[in-house]
KEGUMI-225435 format. One record per residue (C-alpha): residue in three letters; chain; z, x, y. Coordinates in steps of 0.02 Angstrom, whole numbers. Last residue first. Layout:
+------+-------+--------+--------+--------+
: mimi : marba :     c3 :     c1 :     c2 :
+------+-------+--------+--------+--------+
:  Ala :     A :      Z :      X :      Y :
...
+------+-------+--------+--------+--------+
// end
This chain:
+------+-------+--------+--------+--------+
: mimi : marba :     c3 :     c1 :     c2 :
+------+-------+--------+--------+--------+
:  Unk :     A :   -766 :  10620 :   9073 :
:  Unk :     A :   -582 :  10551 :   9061 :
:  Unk :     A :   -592 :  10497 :   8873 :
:  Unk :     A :   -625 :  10683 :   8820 :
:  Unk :     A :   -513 :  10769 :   8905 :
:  Unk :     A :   -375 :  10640 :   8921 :
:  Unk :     A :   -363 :  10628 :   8725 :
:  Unk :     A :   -366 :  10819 :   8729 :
:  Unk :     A :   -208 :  10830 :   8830 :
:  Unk :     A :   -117 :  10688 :   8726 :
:  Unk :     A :   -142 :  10775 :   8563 :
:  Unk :     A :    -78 :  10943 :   8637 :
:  Unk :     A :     65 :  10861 :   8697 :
:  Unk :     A :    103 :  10789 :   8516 :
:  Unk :     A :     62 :  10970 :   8438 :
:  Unk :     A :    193 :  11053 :   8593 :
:  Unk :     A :    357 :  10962 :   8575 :
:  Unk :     A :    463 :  11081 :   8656 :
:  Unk :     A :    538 :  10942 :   8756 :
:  Unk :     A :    437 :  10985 :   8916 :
:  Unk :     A :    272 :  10988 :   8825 :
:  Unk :     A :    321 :  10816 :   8762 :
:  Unk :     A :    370 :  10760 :   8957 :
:  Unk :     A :    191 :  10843 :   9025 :
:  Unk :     A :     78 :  10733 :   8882 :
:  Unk :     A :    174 :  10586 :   8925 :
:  Unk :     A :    152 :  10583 :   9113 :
:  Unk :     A :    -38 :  10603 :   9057 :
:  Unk :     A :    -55 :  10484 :   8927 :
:  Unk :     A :      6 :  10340 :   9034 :
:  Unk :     A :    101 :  10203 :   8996 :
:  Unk :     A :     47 :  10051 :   8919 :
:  Unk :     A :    117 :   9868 :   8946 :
:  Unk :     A :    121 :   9756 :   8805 :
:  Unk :     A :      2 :   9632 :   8773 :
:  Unk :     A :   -105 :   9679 :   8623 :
:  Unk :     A :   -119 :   9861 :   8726 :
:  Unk :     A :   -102 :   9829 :   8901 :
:  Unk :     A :   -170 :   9969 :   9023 :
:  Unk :     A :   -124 :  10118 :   9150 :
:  Unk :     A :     57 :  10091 :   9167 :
:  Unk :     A :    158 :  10225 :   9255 :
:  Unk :     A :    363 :  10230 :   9214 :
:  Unk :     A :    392 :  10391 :   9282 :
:  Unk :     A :    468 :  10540 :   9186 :
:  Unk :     A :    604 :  10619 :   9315 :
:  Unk :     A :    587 :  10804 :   9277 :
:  Unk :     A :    765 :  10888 :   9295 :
:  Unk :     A :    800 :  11055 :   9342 :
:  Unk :     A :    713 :  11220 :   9305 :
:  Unk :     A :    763 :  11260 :   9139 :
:  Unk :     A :    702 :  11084 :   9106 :
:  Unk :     A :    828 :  10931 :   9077 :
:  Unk :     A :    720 :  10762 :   9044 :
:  Unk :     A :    713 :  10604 :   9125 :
:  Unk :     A :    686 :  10417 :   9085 :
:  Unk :     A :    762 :  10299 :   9216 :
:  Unk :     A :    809 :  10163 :   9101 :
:  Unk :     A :    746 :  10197 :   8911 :
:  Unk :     A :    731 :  10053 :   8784 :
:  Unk :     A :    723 :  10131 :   8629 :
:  Unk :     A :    657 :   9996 :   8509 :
:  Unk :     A :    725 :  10005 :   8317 :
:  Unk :     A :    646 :   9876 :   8200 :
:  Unk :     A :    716 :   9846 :   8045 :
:  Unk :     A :    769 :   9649 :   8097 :
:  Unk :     A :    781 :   9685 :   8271 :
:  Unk :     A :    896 :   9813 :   8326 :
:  Unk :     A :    918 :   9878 :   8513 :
:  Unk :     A :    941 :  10055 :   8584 :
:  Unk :     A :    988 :  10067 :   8766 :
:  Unk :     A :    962 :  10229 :   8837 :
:  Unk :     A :   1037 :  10223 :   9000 :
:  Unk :     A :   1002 :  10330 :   9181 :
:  Unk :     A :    900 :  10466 :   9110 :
:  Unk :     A :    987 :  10644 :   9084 :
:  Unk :     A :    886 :  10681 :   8907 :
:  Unk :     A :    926 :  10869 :   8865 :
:  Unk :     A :   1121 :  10865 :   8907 :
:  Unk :     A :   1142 :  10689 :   8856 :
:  Unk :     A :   1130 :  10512 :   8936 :
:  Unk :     A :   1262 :  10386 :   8878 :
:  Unk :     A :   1216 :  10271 :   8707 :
:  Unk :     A :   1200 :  10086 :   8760 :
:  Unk :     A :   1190 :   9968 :   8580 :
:  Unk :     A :   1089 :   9836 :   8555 :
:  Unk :     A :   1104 :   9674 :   8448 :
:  Unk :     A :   1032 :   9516 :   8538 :
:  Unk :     A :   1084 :   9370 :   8601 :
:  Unk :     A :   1066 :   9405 :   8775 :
:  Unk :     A :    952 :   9584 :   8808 :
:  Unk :     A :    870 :   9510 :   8972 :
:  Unk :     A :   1055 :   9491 :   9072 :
:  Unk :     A :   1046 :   9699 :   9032 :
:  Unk :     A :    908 :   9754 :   9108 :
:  Unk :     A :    959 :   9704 :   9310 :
:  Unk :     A :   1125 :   9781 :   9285 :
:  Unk :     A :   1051 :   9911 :   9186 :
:  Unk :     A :    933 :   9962 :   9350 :
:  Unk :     A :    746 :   9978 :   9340 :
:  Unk :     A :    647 :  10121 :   9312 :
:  Unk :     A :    562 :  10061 :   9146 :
:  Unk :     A :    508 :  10150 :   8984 :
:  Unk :     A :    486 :  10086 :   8813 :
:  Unk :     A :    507 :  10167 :   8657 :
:  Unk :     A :    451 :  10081 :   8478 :
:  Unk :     A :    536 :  10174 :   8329 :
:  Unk :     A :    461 :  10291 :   8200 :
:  Unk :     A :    264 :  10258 :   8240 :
:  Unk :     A :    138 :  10336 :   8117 :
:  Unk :     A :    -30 :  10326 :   8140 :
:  Unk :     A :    -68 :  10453 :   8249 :
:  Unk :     A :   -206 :  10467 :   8407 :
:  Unk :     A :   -276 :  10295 :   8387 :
:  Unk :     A :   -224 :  10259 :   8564 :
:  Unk :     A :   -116 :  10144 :   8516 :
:  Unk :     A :    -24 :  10248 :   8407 :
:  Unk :     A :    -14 :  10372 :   8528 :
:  Unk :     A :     91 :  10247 :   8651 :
:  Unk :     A :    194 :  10215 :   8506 :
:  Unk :     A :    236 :  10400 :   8468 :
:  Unk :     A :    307 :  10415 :   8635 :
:  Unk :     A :    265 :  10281 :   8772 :
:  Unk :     A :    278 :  10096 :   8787 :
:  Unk :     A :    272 :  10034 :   8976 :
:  Unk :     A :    389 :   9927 :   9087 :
:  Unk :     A :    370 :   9856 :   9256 :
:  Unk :     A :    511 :   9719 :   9268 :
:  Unk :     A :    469 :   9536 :   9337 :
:  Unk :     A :    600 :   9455 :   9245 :
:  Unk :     A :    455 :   9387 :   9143 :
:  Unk :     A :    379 :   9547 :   9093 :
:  Unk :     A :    549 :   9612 :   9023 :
:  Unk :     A :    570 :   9474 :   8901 :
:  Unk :     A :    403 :   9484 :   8849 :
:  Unk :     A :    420 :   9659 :   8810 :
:  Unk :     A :    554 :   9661 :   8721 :
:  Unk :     A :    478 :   9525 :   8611 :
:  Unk :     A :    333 :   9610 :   8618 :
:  Unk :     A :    414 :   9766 :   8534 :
:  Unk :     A :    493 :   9642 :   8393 :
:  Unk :     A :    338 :   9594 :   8344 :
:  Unk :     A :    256 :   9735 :   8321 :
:  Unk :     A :    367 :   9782 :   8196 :
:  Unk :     A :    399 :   9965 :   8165 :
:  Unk :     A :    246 :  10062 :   8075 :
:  Unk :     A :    312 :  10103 :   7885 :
:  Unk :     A :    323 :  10292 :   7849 :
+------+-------+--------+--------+--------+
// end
């Protein structure tokens, strides 16, 4: 598996920085940079602002909205295509527990190459909460040993 481009991810992000929008990359990205996996399927980025105040940013380029879904009940998941790079730009990410819904927040703790960085932690609890128990693992021991 080919790494996204990087490119393309700072473009996003650029975009979003000078609006004034707090954004950070997360998922398999966020590992990446943390030297934790090496590949990276699609760039996701996390924010908690509104798709009226998103969408103005995203001129001139191709995206597509998909509506939230039973698991993932977070405000917009807008999807946008550069070249063959796929960044998943979630608004309002949340996920659908037996218990109710876990608002995931958009936390920064560091830029990585310029590009906003959220934080292991919040990821860690939202892949245990999608099942996804090896990438949460991952994330957990990262903390423990880089939080001594």
């Amino acid at each position: 598996m080919q790494t996204p481009d990087f490119s393309a991810l700072k473009e996003i992000s650029s975009r979003l920085k000078k609006a004034g929008i707090k954004h950070a990359l997360g998922g398999s990205g966020l590992m990446a940079c943390l030297g934790l996996v090496k590949d990276v399927r699609d760039w996701d980025l996390t924010t908690d602002a509104e798709w009226e105040t998103v969408e103005p940013l995203l001129k001139g380029l191709n995206y597509e909205v998909k509506p939230p879904t039973e698991l993932f009940p977070s405000k917009y998941l807008c999807v946008i295509k550069i070249e063959n790079t796929s960044i998943d730009l979630i608004g309002g990410f949340a996920i659908r527990t037996s218990s109710g819904v876990f608002n995931v927040p958009t936390l920064v703790i560091k830029e990585w190459e310029e590009v906003p960085v959220g934080s292991p932690a919040v990821w860690a609890k939202a892949y245990h909460l999608m099942g996804r128990v090896e990438k949460s693992n991952l994330l957990l021991e990262y903390l423990k040993q880089n939080l001594k």
